[in-house]
N, C-alpha and C positions, 0 to 999 in steps of 0.2 A: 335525823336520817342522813346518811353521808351517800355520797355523790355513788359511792359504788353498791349500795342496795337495788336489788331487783325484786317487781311487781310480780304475786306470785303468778303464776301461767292459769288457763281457764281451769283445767282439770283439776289442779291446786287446790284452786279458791272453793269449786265444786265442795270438799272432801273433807276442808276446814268448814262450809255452812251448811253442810250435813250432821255435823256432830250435836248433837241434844242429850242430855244425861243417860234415856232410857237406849242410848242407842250411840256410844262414843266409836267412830269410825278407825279402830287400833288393831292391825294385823301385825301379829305375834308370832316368833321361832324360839323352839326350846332346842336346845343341846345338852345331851348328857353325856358325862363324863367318867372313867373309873376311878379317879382320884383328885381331892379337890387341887382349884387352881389357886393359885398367890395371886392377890390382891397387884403387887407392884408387876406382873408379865398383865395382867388384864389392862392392868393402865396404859400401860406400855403398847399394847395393839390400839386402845381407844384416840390415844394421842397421833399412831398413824392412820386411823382412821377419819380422825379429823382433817387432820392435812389434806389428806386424799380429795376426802368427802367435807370440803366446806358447808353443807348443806346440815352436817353435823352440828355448827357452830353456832346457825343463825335460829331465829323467832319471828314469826310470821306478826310487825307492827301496823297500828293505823287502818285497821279496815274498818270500813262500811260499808251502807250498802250503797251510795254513793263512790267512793275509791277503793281502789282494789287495795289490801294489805300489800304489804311489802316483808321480805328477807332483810334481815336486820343480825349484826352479829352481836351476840348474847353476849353483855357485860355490864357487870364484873362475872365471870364464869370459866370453869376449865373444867374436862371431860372425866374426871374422877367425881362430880358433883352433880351426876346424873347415874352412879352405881348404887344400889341399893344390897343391902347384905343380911343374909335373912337366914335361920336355920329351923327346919322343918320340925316342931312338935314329936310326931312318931317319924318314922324311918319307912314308909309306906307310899306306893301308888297315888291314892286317895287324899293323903296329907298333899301329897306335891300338885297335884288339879285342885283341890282347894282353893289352896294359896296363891293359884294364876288365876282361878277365879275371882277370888277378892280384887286383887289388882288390876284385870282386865277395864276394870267397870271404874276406875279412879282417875280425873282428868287428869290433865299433864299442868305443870306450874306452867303457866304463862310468859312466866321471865327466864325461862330455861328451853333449850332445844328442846324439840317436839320427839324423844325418845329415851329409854333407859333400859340400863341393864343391869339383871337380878342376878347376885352370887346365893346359889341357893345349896345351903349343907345340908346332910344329915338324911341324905338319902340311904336307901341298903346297903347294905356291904360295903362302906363308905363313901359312896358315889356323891358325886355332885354336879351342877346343874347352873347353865345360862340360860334363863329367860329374859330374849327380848320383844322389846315393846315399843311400836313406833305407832306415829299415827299415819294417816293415809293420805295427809297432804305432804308428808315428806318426800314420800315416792309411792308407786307401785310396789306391790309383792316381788316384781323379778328385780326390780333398781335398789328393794332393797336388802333382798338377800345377796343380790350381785355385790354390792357394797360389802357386807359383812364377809363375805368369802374372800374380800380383795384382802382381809387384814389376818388370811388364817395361811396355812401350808397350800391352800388352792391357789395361793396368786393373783395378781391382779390383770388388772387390761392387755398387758402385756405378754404377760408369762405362764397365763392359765391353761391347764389343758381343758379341753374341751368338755362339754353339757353334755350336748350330742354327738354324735358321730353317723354321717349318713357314710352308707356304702357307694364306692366310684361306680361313675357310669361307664361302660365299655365307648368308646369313641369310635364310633362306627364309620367314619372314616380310614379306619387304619384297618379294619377288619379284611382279610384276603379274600376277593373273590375267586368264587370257582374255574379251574380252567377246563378249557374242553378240547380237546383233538382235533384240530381245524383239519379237512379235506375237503375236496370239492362235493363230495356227497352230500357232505352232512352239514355243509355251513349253513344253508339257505333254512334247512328240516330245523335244528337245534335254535335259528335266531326267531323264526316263528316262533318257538314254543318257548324261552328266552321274552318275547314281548308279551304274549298271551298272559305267561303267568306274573308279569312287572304290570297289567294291564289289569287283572285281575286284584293284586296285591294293593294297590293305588286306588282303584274303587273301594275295595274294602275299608282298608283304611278312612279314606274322607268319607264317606259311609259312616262309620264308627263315632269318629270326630264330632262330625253334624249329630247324631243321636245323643254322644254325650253331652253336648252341649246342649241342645234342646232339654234335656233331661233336667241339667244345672240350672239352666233358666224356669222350667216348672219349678222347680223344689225351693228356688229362689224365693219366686214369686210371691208362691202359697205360703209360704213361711213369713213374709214381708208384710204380708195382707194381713195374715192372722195378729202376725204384733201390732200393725197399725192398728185393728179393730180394740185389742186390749189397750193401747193406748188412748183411742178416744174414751173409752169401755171400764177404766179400771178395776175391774171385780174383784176384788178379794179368792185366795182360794179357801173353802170350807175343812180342809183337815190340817192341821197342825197353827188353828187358828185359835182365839179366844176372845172374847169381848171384853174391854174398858182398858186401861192404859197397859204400855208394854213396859213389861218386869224389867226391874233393871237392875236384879241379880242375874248371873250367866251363870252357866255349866260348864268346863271344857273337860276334855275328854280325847282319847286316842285309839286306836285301834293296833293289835298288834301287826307284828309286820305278814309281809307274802312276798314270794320272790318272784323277780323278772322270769325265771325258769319258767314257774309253774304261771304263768301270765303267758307266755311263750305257747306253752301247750293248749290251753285257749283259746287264741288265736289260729293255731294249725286246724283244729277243728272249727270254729264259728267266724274264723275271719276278723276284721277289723283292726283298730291300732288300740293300742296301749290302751289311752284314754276312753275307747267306745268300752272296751271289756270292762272300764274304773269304772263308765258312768251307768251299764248296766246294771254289775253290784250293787253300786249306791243305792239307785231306782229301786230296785229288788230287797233292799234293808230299808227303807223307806217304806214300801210297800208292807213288808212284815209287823213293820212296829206302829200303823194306824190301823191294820185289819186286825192287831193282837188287843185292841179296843172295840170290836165289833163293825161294824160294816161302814165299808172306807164310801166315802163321797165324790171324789176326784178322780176320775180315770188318766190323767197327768200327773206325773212331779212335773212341775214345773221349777226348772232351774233359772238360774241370772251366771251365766259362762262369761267370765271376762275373756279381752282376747289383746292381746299381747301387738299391740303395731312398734315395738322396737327392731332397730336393726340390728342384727346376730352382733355389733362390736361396740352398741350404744350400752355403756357403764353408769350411764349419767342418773344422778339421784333427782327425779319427778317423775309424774305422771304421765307415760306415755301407751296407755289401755283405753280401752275403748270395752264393748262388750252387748250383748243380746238374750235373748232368754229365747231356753228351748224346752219342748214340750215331749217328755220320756215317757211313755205309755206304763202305767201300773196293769192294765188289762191283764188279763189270764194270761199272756201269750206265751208258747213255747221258746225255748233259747236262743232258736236261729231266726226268729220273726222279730222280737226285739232285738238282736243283734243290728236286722237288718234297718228297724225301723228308729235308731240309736243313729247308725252308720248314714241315713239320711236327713236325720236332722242338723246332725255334727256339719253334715256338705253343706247344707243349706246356712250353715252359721258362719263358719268358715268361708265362705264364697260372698257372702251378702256384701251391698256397699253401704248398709245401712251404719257399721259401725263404724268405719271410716270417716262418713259424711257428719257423723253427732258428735265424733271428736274432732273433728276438723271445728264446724259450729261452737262446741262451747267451749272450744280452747281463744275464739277469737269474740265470742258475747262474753263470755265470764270472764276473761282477762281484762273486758274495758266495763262490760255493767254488772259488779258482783252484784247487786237489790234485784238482776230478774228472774232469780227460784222461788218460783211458787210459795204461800204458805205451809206450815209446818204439817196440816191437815191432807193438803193436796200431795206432799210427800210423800205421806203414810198412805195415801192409797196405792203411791206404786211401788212402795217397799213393802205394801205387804200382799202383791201378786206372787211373786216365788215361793216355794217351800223352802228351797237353799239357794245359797252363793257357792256355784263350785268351781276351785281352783285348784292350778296345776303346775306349781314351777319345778321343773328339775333339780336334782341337788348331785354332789360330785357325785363319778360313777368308784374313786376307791377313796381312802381314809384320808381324810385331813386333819391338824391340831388347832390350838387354838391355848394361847398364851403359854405352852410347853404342854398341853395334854393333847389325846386326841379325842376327838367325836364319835363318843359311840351310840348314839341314836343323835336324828336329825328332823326336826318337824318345824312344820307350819300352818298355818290360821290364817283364814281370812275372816272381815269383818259379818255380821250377819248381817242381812237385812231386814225387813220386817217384825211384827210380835209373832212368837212362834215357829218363826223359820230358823235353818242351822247355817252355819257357816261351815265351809268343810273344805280342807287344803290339804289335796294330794301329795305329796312330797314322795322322792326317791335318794336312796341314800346307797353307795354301795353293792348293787343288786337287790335291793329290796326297797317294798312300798308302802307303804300307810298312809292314813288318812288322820289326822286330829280336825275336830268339830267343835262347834263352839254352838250352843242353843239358850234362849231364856231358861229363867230356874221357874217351872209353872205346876201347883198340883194338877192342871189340867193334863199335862203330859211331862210325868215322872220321867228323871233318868232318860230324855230325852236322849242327851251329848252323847254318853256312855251305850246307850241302847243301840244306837245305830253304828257306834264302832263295833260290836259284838257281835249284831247282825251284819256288819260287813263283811267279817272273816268267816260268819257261818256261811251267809251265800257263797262270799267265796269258794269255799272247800266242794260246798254244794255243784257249784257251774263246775270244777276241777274236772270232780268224778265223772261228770256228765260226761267234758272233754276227753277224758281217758275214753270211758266207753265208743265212745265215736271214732275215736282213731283205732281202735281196736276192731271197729268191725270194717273198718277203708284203711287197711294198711298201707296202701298205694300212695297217699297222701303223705307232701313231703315237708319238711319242717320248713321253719319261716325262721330266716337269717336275721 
């Protein structure tokens, strides 16, 4: 071990002693292509990649549960000896999810960086395809798609344009106030009425304030209480469950796309962001494909939302996520009642300081005593409280390349957790969304991965219509910028 190796961080270690065969912790992005790429342009970005992304180059040595592993630079080794090159049998959908499935489920050499990437042929119309594969101790989902985007046309730390884009706030100190015709009549009449309504405006306002916060702190609470009770509590949930060990063949699967537009229109009528109307869908596709088995048991999906504590300019490759499970009602409820009861749970996730304070905690226990996670048994009980893992990273909003071609679809995966539950990674590409999933392969629930991309785009279309009708009969209602 040379003087410059570093011990890996708490959340690291976390990601690397999670990993068990029936359940390898590897969040995956696929990129497809119109024409295949050259071997020596793919090298060629891997080797600026490394540069970039030292993190690339190293191998998590020497751990136990006594001393924490270490970052170690992999040698003898160079970045062409972690490509794999592979041509698809048929020229078909189902050949290319196959084939990420077999490999999903394959550990990584030991002696080589903890990632790789697949040149994959023989796609349709002669399309071809990058699948990568990393594992979870290399980084988060946004540290590591941030990385892969630094080595495409997106640009890096520096030079990238932007994920998001918020709208400017008006500076309400520059804003002109009104003027009024001062005479002796009217000064005294107009400054009354001038304080009354500045008097009135002031109360209201902190009025408002104090409510929403009281509000924030209920929804807090209860949501705080509930998880704590599940965590003393760990009950398993009853649908998308099964008894005796978790398969350790996978599914993956994708859903096709939907556009910001028609997401857009959604929101004009049922409110909420981006994400409440994703996590609704989901819910709502979840819900179809255990009642399409007979009578569902759970009146929750219960989710496991990671939540992103990076700062908008941290590029940096590890773990800087934390996360909470929230509870999406399956119940009967009409559009706008789940909207709304989506739109409070998401607050109360969002606002908590629980996720904060458990990565604070095991970035500085697990960084000094990796031996104190629990047995592999006591794991499994809180991996298999969720139905899904659901994530959400941004992808560019126009077209990028990638070793001289460009990216004509763009997805990602996150890992599952539990037996029976899905993994499922929102991605945006272009003005458009989709979901890929990732599930066990179980007769007990067929077609799983696939089932619920399918049913994503039906609800989708389903909520569309709704939306249309509704803004059809409240024309008055104005769009959302």
């Amino acid at each position: 071990m040379s003087k410059n190796d570093q011990k890996l961080a708490g959340f690291d270690n976390i990601w690397l002693q999670l990993d068990h065969p029936q359940r390898l912790m590897n969040v995956f992005s696929l990129w497809v292509f119109k024409h295949e790429l050259e071997v020596e342009a793919v090298s060629e970005s891997l080797e600026k990649l490394c540069k970039e992304y030292p993190r690339f180059t190293e191998i998590p040595i020497n751990g136990s549960s006594f001393h924490t592993a270490t970052w170690a630079k992999a040698d003898p080794w160079c970045p062409v000896m972690n490509i794999k090159r592979h041509t698809l049998e048929k020229p078909t959908e189902e050949c290319l999810k196959a084939y990420m499935s077999e490999e999903i489920i394959k550990p990584f050499d030991p002696e080589r960086p903890l990632w790789q990437l697949h040149m994959i042929s023989g796609l349709e119309n002669g399309k071809a395809a990058v699948y990568w594969k990393a594992h979870h101790a290399l980084s988060d989902g946004e540290g590591f798609i941030r990385s892969l985007l630094a080595v495409t046309s997106f640009g890096g730390k520096e030079d990238q344009p932007k994920l998001v884009t918020h709208a400017r706030k008006t500076n309400l100190l520059t804003k002109s106030a009104p003027v009024y015709p001062i005479t002796d009549h009217t000064l005294s009449v107009q400054l009354i009425k001038d304080m009354a309504n500045f008097l009135i405006l002031w109360l209201s306002f902190w009025l408002h304030v104090i409510f929403v916060k009281l509000y924030s702190i209920w929804i807090i609470v209860e949501h705080d209480v509930r998880m704590g009770l599940v965590c003393l509590l760990p009950l398993h949930r009853h649908d998308l469950y099964y008894s005796g060990i978790q398969k350790n063949q996978k599914e993956i699967s994708w859903s096709e796309s939907i556009t910001l537009d028609d997401v857009r229109i959604v929101r004009e009528a049922f409110h909420g962001t981006v994400n409440d109307i994703m996590i609704v869908v989901v819910t709502r596709a979840i819900k179809s494909y255990i009642e399409s088995f007979g009578t569902r048991k759970d009146n929750y999906a219960r989710m496991l939302i990671p939540l992103s504590l990076r700062q908008p300019d941290d590029w940096s490759t590890r773990n800087v996520v934390s996360g909470t499970w929230g509870w999406f009602s399956m119940k009967d409820l009409d559009t706008r009642s789940l909207v709304k009861q989506v739109q409070r749970e998401m607050t109360a996730i969002k606002t908590s300081y629980f996720p904060t304070a458990y990565y604070q905690f095991m970035q500085s226990v697990m960084g000094s005593i990796p031996g104190i996670l629990p047995p592999l048994q006591v794991v499994d009980l809180y991996a298999d409280i969720p139905h899904a893992v659901f994530t959400n990273v941004p992808g560019p909003t126009t077209p990028i390349t990638f070793g001289g071609q460009q990216v004509e679809e763009f997805r990602l995966c996150s890992p599952l957790s539990g037996k029976g539950s899905l993994g499922i990674g929102l991605s945006s590409y272009c003005g458009k969304l989709a979901i890929t999933t990732q599930s066990d392969s179980h007769p007990e629930y067929p077609h799983l991965a696939d089932s619920i991309c399918k049913r994503f785009v039906k609800e989708f279309d389903l909520l569309l219509a709704e939306a249309k009708d509704e803004l059809a009969r409240k024309p008055e209602l104005k769009p959302i910028s």
